[in-house]
C-alpha positions, 0 to 999 in steps of 0.5 A: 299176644292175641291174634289181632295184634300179630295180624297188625304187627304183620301188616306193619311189616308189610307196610314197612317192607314195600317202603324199602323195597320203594326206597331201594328202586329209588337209590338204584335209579339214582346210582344208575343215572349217576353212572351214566352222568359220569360216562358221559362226561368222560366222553365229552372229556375224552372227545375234547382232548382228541379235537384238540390233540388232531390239531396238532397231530396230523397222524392222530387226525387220520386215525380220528377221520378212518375211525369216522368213516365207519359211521352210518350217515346220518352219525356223519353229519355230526363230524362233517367238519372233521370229514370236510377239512380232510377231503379239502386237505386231500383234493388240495395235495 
């Protein structure tokens, strides 16, 4: 084997090994997303359940409403329904 067929055959090898090295960072990203889909679709599944059950359960909705208070403002403004019925309940007893 002469010289110039090992200098293409590395070459090659190269090519070859920045495709994988591509290919791998591509499977990553996509393992990556898919493991932040289903987190946030265990959120979304988990906040469900928890709206629901607070109907229910009065204890349970206290406890959702002092977890809320711990919230900057503006991450309030996302839950004031929650945090309105309470203050409506409350002033009203």
């Amino acid at each position: 084997m002469n010289s110039d067929d090992i200098k293409s055959r590395i070459e090659k090898i190269e090519i070859e090994k920045k495709q994988l090295e591509t290919r791998q960072r591509n499977l990553a990203a996509i393992m990556s997303k898919k493991k932040k889909d289903e987190d946030k679709r265990r959120k979304i599944i988990l906040g469900a359940i928890i709206l629901t059950e607070m109907k229910k359960k009065e204890s349970l909705r206290r406890y959702v409403v002092g977890l809320l208070s711990t919230l900057r403002e503006r991450d309030k403004e996302l839950f004031s329904e929650i945090l309105e019925k309470t203050e409506e309940t409350t002033s009203g007893q």
